[in-house]
C-alpha positions in Angstrom: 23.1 -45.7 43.8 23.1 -44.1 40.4 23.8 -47.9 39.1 20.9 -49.2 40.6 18.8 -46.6 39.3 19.7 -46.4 36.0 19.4 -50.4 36.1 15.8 -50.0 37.3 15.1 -47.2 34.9 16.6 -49.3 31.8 13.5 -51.9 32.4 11.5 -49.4 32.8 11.9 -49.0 28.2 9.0 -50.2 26.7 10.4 -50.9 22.8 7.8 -49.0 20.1 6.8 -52.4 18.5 5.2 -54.0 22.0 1.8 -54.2 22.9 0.1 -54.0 26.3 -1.2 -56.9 27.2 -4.3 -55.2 29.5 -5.2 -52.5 26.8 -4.1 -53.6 23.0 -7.0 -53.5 20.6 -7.9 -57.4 19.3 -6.9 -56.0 15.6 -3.1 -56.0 17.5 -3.5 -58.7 19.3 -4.6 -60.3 16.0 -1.4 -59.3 13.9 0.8 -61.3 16.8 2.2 -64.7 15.1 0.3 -67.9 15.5 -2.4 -66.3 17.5 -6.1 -67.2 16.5 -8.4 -64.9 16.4 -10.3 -67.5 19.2 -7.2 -67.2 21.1 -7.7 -62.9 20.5 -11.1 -63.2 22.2 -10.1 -65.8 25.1 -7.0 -62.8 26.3 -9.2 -59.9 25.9 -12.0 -61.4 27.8 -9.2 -62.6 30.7 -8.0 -59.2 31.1 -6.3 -57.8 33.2 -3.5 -59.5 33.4 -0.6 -58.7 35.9 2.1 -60.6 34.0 2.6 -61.8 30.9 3.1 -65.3 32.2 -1.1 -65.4 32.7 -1.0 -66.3 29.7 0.6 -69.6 30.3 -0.8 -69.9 34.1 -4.8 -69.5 32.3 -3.5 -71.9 29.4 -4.3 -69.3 26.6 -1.4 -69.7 24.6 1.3 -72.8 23.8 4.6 -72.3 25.2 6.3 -72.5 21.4 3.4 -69.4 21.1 4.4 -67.5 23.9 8.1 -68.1 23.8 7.5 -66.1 19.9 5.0 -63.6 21.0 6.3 -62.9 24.7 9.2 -60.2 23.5 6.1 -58.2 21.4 4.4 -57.8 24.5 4.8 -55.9 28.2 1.7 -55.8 30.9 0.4 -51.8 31.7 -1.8 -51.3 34.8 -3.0 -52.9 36.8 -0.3 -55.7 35.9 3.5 -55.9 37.4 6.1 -54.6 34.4 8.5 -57.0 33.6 11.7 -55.0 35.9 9.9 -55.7 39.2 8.5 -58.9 39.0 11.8 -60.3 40.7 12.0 -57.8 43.7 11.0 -58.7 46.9 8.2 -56.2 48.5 9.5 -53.6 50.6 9.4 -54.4 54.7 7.0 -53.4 56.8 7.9 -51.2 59.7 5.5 -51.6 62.7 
């Protein structure tokens, strides 16, 4: 059990140099490689996001852009962080 939570809890780090998707400033956004500053204006405006694959799914970035940038960046609320994305929601008990 200890394992699994310290697995969980290890996802949970958010590195110093990353930037939240939902509330970084366009200045950030702006300093991210090969991002326009019409690219800067096309994510803030599509906000939130609740994974950082939006910005494929909305076709606001390459994939050569995103596979660069996507390691600079994690998704804050409302979105889904990165850990939990591939766990299946909890059963319901009727």
């Amino acid at each position: 059990m200890l394992a699994a939570i310290t697995t969980i809890l290890a996802g949970c780090v958010v590195q110093a140099h990353q930037l939240d998707l939902n509330s970084a400033l366009p200045a950030e956004l702006a300093k991210l490689p090969g991002i326009s500053p019409d690219q800067v204006e096309r994510i803030v405006a599509e906000r939130p996001f609740m994974t950082k694959d939006d910005l494929l799914r909305l076709r606001l970035v390459s994939r050569e852009q995103y596979d660069e940038i996507a390691r600079d960046l994690y998704v804050g609320p409302p979105g889904i962080p990165d850990f939990l994305q591939s766990v299946p929601p909890m059963p319901q008990v009727d």
